[in-house]
mmCIF file of the C-alpha atoms, coordinates in Angstrom:
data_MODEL
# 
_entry.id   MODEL 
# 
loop_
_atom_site.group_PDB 
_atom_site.id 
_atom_site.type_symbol 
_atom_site.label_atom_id 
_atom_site.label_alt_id 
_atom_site.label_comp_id 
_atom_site.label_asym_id 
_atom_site.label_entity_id 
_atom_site.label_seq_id 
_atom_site.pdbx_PDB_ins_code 
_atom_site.Cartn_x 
_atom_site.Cartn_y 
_atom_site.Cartn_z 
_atom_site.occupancy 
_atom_site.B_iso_or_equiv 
_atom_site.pdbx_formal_charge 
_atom_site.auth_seq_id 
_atom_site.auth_comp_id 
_atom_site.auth_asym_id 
_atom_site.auth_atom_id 
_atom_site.pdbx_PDB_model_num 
ATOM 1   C CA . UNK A 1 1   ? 0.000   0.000  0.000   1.00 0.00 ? 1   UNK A CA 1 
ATOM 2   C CA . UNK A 1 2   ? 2.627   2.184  0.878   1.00 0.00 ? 2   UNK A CA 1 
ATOM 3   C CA . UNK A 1 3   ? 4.440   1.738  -2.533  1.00 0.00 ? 3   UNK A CA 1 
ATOM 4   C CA . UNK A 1 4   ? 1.398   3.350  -4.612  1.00 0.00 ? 4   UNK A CA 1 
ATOM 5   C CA . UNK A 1 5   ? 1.065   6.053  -2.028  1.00 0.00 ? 5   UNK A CA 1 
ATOM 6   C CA . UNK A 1 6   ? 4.756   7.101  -3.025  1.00 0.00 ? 6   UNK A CA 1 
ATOM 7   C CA . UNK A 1 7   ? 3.940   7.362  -6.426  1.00 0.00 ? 7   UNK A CA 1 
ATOM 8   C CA . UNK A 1 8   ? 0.772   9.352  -6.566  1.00 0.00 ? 8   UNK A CA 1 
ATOM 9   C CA . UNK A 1 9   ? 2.465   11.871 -4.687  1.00 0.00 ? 9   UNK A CA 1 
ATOM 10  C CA . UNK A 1 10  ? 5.023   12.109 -6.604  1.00 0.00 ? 10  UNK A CA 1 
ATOM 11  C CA . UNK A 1 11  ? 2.890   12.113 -9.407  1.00 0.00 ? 11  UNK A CA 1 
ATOM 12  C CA . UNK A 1 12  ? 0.657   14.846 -7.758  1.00 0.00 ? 12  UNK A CA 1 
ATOM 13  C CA . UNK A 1 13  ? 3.489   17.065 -7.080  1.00 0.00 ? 13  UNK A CA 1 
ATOM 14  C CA . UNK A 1 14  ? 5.246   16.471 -10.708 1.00 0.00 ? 14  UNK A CA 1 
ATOM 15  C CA . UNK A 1 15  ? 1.470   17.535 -12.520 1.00 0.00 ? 15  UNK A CA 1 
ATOM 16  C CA . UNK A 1 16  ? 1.210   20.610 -10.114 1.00 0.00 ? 16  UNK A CA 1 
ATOM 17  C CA . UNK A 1 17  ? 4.624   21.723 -11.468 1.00 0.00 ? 17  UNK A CA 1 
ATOM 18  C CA . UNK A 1 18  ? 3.488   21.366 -15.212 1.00 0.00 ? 18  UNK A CA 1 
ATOM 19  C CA . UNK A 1 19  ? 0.043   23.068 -14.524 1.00 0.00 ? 19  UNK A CA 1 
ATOM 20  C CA . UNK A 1 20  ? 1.927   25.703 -12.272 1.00 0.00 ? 20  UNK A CA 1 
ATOM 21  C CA . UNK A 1 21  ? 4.505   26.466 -15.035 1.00 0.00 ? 21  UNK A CA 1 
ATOM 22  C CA . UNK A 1 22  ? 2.470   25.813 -17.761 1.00 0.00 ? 22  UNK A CA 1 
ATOM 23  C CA . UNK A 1 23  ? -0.088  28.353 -16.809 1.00 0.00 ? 23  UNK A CA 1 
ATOM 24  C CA . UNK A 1 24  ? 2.193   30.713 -15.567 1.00 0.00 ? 24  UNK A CA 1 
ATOM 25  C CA . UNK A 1 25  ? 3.886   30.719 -18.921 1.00 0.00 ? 25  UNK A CA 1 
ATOM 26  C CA . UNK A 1 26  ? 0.858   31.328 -20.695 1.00 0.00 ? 26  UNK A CA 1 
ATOM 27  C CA . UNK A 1 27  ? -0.374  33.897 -18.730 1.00 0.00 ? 27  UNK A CA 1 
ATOM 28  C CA . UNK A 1 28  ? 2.590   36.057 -19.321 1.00 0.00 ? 28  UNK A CA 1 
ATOM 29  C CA . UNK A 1 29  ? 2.739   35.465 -22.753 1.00 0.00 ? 29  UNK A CA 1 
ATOM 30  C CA . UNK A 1 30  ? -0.972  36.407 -23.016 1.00 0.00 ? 30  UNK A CA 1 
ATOM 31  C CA . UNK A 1 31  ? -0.628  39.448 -20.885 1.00 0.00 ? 31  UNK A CA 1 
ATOM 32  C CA . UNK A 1 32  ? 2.831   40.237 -22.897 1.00 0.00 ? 32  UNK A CA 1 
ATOM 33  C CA . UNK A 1 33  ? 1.429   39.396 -26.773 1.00 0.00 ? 33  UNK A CA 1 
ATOM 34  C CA . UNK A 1 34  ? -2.539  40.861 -26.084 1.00 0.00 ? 34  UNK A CA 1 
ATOM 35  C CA . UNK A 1 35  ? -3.022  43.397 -23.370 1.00 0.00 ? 35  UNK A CA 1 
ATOM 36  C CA . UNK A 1 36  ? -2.566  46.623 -24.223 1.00 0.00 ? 36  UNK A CA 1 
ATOM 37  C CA . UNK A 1 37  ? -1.901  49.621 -22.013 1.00 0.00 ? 37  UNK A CA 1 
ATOM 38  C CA . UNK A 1 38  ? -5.481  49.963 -20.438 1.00 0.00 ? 38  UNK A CA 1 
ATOM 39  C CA . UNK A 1 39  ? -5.651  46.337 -19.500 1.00 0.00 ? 39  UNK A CA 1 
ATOM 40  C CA . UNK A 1 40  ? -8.003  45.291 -22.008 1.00 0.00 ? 40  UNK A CA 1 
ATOM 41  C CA . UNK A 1 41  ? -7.168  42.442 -24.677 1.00 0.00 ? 41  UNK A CA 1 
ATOM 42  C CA . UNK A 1 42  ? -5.801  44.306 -27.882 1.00 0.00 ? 42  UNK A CA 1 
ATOM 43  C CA . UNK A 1 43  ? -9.007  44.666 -30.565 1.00 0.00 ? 43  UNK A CA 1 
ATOM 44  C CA . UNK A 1 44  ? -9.626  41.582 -32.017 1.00 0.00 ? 44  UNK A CA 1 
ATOM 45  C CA . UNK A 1 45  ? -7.436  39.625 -29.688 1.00 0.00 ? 45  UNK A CA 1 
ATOM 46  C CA . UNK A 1 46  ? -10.592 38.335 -27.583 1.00 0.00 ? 46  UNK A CA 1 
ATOM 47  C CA . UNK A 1 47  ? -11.420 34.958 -29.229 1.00 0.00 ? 47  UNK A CA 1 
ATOM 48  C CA . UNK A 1 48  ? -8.045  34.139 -29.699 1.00 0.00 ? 48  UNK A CA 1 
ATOM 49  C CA . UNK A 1 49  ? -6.733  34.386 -26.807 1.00 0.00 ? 49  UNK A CA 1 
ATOM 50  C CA . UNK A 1 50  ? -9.605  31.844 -25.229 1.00 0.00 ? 50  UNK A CA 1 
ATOM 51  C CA . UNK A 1 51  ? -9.278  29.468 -28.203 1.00 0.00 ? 51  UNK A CA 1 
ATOM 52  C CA . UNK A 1 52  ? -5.464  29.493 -27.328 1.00 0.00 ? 52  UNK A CA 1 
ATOM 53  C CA . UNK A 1 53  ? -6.094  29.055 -23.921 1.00 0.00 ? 53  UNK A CA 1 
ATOM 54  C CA . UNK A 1 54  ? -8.254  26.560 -24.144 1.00 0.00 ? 54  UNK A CA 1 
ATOM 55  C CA . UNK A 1 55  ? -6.041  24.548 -26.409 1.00 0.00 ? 55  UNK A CA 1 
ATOM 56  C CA . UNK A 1 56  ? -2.844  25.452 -23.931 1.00 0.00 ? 56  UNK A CA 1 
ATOM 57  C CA . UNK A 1 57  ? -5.007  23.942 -21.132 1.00 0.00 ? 57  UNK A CA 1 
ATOM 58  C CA . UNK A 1 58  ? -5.845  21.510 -23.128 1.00 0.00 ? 58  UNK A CA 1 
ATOM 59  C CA . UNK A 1 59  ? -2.332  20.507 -23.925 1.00 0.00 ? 59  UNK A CA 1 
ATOM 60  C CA . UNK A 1 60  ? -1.166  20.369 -20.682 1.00 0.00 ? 60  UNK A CA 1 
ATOM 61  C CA . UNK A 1 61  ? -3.934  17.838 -19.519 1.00 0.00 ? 61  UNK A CA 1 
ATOM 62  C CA . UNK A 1 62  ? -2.785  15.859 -22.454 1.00 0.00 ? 62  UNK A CA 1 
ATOM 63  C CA . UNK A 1 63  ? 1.124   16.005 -20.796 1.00 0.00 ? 63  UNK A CA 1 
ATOM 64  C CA . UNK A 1 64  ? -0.461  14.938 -17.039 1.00 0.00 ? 64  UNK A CA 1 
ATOM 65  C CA . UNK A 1 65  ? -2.225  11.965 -18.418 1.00 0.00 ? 65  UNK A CA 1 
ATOM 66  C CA . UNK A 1 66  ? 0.112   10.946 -20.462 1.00 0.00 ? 66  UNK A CA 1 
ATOM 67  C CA . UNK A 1 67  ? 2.624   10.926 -17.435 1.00 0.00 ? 67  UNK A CA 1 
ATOM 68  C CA . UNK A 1 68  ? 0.007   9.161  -15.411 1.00 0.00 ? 68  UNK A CA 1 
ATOM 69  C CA . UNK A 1 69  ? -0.019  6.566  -18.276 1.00 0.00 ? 69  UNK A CA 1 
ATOM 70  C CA . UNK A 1 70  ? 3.108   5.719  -18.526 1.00 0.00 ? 70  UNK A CA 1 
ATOM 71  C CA . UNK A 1 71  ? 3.557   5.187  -14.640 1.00 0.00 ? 71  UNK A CA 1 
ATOM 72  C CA . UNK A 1 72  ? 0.850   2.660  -15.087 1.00 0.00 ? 72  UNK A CA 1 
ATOM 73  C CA . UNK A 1 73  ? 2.526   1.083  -17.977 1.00 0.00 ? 73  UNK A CA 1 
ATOM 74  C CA . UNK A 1 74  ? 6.033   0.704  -16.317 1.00 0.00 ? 74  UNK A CA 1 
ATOM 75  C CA . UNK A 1 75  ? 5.423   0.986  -12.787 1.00 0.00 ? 75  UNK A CA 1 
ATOM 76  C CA . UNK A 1 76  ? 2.596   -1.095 -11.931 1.00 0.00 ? 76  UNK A CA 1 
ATOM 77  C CA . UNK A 1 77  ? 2.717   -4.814 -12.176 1.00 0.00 ? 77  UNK A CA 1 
ATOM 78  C CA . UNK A 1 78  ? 2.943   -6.708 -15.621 1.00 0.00 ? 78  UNK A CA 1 
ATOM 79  C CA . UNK A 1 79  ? -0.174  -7.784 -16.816 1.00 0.00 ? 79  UNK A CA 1 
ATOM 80  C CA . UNK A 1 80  ? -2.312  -4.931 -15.077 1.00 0.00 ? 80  UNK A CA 1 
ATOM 81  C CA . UNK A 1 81  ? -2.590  -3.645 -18.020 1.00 0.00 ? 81  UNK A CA 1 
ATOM 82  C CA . UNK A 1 82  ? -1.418  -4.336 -21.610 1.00 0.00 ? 82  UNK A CA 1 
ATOM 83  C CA . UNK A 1 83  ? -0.452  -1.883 -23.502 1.00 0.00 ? 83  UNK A CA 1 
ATOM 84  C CA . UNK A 1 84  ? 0.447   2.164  -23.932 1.00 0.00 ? 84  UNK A CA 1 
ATOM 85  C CA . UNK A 1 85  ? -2.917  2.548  -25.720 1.00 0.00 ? 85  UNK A CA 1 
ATOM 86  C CA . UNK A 1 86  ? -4.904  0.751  -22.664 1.00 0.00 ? 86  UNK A CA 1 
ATOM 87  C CA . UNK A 1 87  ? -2.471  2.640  -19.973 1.00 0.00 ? 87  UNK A CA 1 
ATOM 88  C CA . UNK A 1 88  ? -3.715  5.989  -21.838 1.00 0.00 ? 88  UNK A CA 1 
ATOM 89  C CA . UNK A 1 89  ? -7.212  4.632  -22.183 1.00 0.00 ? 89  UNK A CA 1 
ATOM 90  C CA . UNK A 1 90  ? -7.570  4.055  -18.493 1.00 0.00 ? 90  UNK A CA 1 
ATOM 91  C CA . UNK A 1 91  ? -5.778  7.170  -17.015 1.00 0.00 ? 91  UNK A CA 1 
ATOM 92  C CA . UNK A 1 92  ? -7.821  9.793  -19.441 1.00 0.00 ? 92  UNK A CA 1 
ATOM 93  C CA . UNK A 1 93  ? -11.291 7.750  -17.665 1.00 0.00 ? 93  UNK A CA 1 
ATOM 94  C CA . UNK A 1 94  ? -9.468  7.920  -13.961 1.00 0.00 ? 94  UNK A CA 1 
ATOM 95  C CA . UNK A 1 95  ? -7.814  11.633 -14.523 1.00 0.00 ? 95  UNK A CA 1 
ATOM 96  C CA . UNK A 1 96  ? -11.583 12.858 -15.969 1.00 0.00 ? 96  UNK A CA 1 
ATOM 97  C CA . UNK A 1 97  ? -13.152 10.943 -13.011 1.00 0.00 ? 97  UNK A CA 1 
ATOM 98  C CA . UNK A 1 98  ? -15.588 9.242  -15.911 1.00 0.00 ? 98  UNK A CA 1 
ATOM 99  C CA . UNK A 1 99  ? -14.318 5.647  -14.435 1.00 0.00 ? 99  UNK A CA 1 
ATOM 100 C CA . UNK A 1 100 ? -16.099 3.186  -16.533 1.00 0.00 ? 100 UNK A CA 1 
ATOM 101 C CA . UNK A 1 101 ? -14.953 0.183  -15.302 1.00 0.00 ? 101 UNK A CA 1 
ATOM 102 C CA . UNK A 1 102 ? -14.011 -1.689 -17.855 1.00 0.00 ? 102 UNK A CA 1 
ATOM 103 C CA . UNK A 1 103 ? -10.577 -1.373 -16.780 1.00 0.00 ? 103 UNK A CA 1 
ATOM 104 C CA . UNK A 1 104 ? -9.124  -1.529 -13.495 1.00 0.00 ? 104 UNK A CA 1 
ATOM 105 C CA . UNK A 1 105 ? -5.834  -2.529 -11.518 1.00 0.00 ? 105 UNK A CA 1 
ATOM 106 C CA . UNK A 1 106 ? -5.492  -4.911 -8.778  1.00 0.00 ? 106 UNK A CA 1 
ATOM 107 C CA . UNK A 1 107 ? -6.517  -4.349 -5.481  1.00 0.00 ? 107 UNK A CA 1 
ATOM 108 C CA . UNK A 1 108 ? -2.940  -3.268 -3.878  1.00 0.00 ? 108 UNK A CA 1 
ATOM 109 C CA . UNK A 1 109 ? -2.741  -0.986 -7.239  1.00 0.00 ? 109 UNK A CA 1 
ATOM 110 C CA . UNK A 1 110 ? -6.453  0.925  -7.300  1.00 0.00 ? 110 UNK A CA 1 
ATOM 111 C CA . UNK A 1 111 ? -5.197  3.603  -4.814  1.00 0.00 ? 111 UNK A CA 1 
ATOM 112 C CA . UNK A 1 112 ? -3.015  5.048  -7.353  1.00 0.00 ? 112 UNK A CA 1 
ATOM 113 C CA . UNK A 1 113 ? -5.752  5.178  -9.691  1.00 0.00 ? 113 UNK A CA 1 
ATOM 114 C CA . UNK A 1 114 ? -7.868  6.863  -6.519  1.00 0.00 ? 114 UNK A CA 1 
ATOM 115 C CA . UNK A 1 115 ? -4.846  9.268  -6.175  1.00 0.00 ? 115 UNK A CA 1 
ATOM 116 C CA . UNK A 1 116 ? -4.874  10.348 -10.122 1.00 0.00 ? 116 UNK A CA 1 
ATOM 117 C CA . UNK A 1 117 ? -8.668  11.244 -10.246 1.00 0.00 ? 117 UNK A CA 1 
ATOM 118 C CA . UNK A 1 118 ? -8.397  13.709 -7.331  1.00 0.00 ? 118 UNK A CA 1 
ATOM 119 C CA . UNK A 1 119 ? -5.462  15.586 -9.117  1.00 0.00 ? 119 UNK A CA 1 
ATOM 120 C CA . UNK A 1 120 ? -7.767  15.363 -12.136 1.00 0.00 ? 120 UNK A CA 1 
ATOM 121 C CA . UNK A 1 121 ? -10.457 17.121 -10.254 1.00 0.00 ? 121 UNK A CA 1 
ATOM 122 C CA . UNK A 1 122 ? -7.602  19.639 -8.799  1.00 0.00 ? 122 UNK A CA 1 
ATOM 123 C CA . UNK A 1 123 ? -6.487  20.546 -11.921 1.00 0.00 ? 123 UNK A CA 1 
ATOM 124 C CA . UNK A 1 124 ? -9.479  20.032 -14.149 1.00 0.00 ? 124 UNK A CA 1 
ATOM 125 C CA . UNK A 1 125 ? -10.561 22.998 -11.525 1.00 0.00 ? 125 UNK A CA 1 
ATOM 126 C CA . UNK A 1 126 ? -7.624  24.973 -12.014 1.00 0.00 ? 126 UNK A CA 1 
ATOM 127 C CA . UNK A 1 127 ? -8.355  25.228 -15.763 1.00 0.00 ? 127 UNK A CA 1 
ATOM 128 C CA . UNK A 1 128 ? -11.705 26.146 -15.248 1.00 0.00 ? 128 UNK A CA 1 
ATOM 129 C CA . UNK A 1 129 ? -10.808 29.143 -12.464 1.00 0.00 ? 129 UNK A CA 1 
ATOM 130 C CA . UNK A 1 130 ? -8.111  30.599 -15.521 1.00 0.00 ? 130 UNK A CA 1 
ATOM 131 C CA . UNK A 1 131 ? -10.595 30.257 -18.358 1.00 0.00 ? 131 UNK A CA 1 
ATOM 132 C CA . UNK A 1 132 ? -12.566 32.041 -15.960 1.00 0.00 ? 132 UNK A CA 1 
ATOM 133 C CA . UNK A 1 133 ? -10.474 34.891 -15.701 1.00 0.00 ? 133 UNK A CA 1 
ATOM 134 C CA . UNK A 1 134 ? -9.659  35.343 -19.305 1.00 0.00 ? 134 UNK A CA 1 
ATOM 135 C CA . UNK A 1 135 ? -13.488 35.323 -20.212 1.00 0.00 ? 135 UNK A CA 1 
ATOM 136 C CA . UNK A 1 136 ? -14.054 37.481 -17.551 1.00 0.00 ? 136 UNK A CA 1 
ATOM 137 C CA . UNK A 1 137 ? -10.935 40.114 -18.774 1.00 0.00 ? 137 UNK A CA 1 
ATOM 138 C CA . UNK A 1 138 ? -12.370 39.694 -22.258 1.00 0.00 ? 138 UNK A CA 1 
ATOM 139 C CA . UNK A 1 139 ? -15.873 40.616 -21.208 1.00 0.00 ? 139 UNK A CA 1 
ATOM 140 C CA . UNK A 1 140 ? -14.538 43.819 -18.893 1.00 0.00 ? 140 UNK A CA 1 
ATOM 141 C CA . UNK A 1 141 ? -13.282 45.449 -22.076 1.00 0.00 ? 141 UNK A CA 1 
ATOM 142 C CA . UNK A 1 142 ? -15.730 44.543 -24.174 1.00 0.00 ? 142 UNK A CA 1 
ATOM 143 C CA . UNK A 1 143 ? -18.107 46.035 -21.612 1.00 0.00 ? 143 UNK A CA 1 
ATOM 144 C CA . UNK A 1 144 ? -16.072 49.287 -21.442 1.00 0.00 ? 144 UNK A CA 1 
ATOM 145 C CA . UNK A 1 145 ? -15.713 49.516 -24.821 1.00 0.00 ? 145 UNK A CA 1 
ATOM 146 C CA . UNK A 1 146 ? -19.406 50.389 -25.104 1.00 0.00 ? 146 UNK A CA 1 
ATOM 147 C CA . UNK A 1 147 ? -19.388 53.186 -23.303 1.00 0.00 ? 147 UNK A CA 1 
# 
Protein backbone atom coordinates (compact mmCIF):
# COMPACT_ATOMS: atom_id res chain seq x y z
CA UNK A 1 0.00 0.00 0.00
CA UNK A 2 2.63 2.18 0.88
CA UNK A 3 4.44 1.74 -2.53
CA UNK A 4 1.40 3.35 -4.61
CA UNK A 5 1.07 6.05 -2.03
CA UNK A 6 4.76 7.10 -3.03
CA UNK A 7 3.94 7.36 -6.43
CA UNK A 8 0.77 9.35 -6.57
CA UNK A 9 2.47 11.87 -4.69
CA UNK A 10 5.02 12.11 -6.60
CA UNK A 11 2.89 12.11 -9.41
CA UNK A 12 0.66 14.85 -7.76
CA UNK A 13 3.49 17.07 -7.08
CA UNK A 14 5.25 16.47 -10.71
CA UNK A 15 1.47 17.53 -12.52
CA UNK A 16 1.21 20.61 -10.11
CA UNK A 17 4.62 21.72 -11.47
CA UNK A 18 3.49 21.37 -15.21
CA UNK A 19 0.04 23.07 -14.52
CA UNK A 20 1.93 25.70 -12.27
CA UNK A 21 4.50 26.47 -15.04
CA UNK A 22 2.47 25.81 -17.76
CA UNK A 23 -0.09 28.35 -16.81
CA UNK A 24 2.19 30.71 -15.57
CA UNK A 25 3.89 30.72 -18.92
CA UNK A 26 0.86 31.33 -20.70
CA UNK A 27 -0.37 33.90 -18.73
CA UNK A 28 2.59 36.06 -19.32
CA UNK A 29 2.74 35.46 -22.75
CA UNK A 30 -0.97 36.41 -23.02
CA UNK A 31 -0.63 39.45 -20.88
CA UNK A 32 2.83 40.24 -22.90
CA UNK A 33 1.43 39.40 -26.77
CA UNK A 34 -2.54 40.86 -26.08
CA UNK A 35 -3.02 43.40 -23.37
CA UNK A 36 -2.57 46.62 -24.22
CA UNK A 37 -1.90 49.62 -22.01
CA UNK A 38 -5.48 49.96 -20.44
CA UNK A 39 -5.65 46.34 -19.50
CA UNK A 40 -8.00 45.29 -22.01
CA UNK A 41 -7.17 42.44 -24.68
CA UNK A 42 -5.80 44.31 -27.88
CA UNK A 43 -9.01 44.67 -30.56
CA UNK A 44 -9.63 41.58 -32.02
CA UNK A 45 -7.44 39.62 -29.69
CA UNK A 46 -10.59 38.34 -27.58
CA UNK A 47 -11.42 34.96 -29.23
CA UNK A 48 -8.04 34.14 -29.70
CA UNK A 49 -6.73 34.39 -26.81
CA UNK A 50 -9.60 31.84 -25.23
CA UNK A 51 -9.28 29.47 -28.20
CA UNK A 52 -5.46 29.49 -27.33
CA UNK A 53 -6.09 29.06 -23.92
CA UNK A 54 -8.25 26.56 -24.14
CA UNK A 55 -6.04 24.55 -26.41
CA UNK A 56 -2.84 25.45 -23.93
CA UNK A 57 -5.01 23.94 -21.13
CA UNK A 58 -5.85 21.51 -23.13
CA UNK A 59 -2.33 20.51 -23.93
CA UNK A 60 -1.17 20.37 -20.68
CA UNK A 61 -3.93 17.84 -19.52
CA UNK A 62 -2.78 15.86 -22.45
CA UNK A 63 1.12 16.00 -20.80
CA UNK A 64 -0.46 14.94 -17.04
CA UNK A 65 -2.23 11.97 -18.42
CA UNK A 66 0.11 10.95 -20.46
CA UNK A 67 2.62 10.93 -17.44
CA UNK A 68 0.01 9.16 -15.41
CA UNK A 69 -0.02 6.57 -18.28
CA UNK A 70 3.11 5.72 -18.53
CA UNK A 71 3.56 5.19 -14.64
CA UNK A 72 0.85 2.66 -15.09
CA UNK A 73 2.53 1.08 -17.98
CA UNK A 74 6.03 0.70 -16.32
CA UNK A 75 5.42 0.99 -12.79
CA UNK A 76 2.60 -1.09 -11.93
CA UNK A 77 2.72 -4.81 -12.18
CA UNK A 78 2.94 -6.71 -15.62
CA UNK A 79 -0.17 -7.78 -16.82
CA UNK A 80 -2.31 -4.93 -15.08
CA UNK A 81 -2.59 -3.65 -18.02
CA UNK A 82 -1.42 -4.34 -21.61
CA UNK A 83 -0.45 -1.88 -23.50
CA UNK A 84 0.45 2.16 -23.93
CA UNK A 85 -2.92 2.55 -25.72
CA UNK A 86 -4.90 0.75 -22.66
CA UNK A 87 -2.47 2.64 -19.97
CA UNK A 88 -3.71 5.99 -21.84
CA UNK A 89 -7.21 4.63 -22.18
CA UNK A 90 -7.57 4.06 -18.49
CA UNK A 91 -5.78 7.17 -17.01
CA UNK A 92 -7.82 9.79 -19.44
CA UNK A 93 -11.29 7.75 -17.66
CA UNK A 94 -9.47 7.92 -13.96
CA UNK A 95 -7.81 11.63 -14.52
CA UNK A 96 -11.58 12.86 -15.97
CA UNK A 97 -13.15 10.94 -13.01
CA UNK A 98 -15.59 9.24 -15.91
CA UNK A 99 -14.32 5.65 -14.44
CA UNK A 100 -16.10 3.19 -16.53
CA UNK A 101 -14.95 0.18 -15.30
CA UNK A 102 -14.01 -1.69 -17.86
CA UNK A 103 -10.58 -1.37 -16.78
CA UNK A 104 -9.12 -1.53 -13.50
CA UNK A 105 -5.83 -2.53 -11.52
CA UNK A 106 -5.49 -4.91 -8.78
CA UNK A 107 -6.52 -4.35 -5.48
CA UNK A 108 -2.94 -3.27 -3.88
CA UNK A 109 -2.74 -0.99 -7.24
CA UNK A 110 -6.45 0.93 -7.30
CA UNK A 111 -5.20 3.60 -4.81
CA UNK A 112 -3.01 5.05 -7.35
CA UNK A 113 -5.75 5.18 -9.69
CA UNK A 114 -7.87 6.86 -6.52
CA UNK A 115 -4.85 9.27 -6.18
CA UNK A 116 -4.87 10.35 -10.12
CA UNK A 117 -8.67 11.24 -10.25
CA UNK A 118 -8.40 13.71 -7.33
CA UNK A 119 -5.46 15.59 -9.12
CA UNK A 120 -7.77 15.36 -12.14
CA UNK A 121 -10.46 17.12 -10.25
CA UNK A 122 -7.60 19.64 -8.80
CA UNK A 123 -6.49 20.55 -11.92
CA UNK A 124 -9.48 20.03 -14.15
CA UNK A 125 -10.56 23.00 -11.52
CA UNK A 126 -7.62 24.97 -12.01
CA UNK A 127 -8.35 25.23 -15.76
CA UNK A 128 -11.71 26.15 -15.25
CA UNK A 129 -10.81 29.14 -12.46
CA UNK A 130 -8.11 30.60 -15.52
CA UNK A 131 -10.59 30.26 -18.36
CA UNK A 132 -12.57 32.04 -15.96
CA UNK A 133 -10.47 34.89 -15.70
CA UNK A 134 -9.66 35.34 -19.31
CA UNK A 135 -13.49 35.32 -20.21
CA UNK A 136 -14.05 37.48 -17.55
CA UNK A 137 -10.93 40.11 -18.77
CA UNK A 138 -12.37 39.69 -22.26
CA UNK A 139 -15.87 40.62 -21.21
CA UNK A 140 -14.54 43.82 -18.89
CA UNK A 141 -13.28 45.45 -22.08
CA UNK A 142 -15.73 44.54 -24.17
CA UNK A 143 -18.11 46.04 -21.61
CA UNK A 144 -16.07 49.29 -21.44
CA UNK A 145 -15.71 49.52 -24.82
CA UNK A 146 -19.41 50.39 -25.10
CA UNK A 147 -19.39 53.19 -23.30
Amino acid sequence: MLEPILMGTLLVAVCVLIHALGTSYWVRYLFKRHLGADGRWRLKSDLWVLISTAVVLLGLHLLEVMLWALTYLWGVPAGQLDSFEEAVYFSFVTFTTLGYGDVTLSSEWRLLSGIEAFIGILLVGWTTALLFAVLQRSLRGAGEGTK
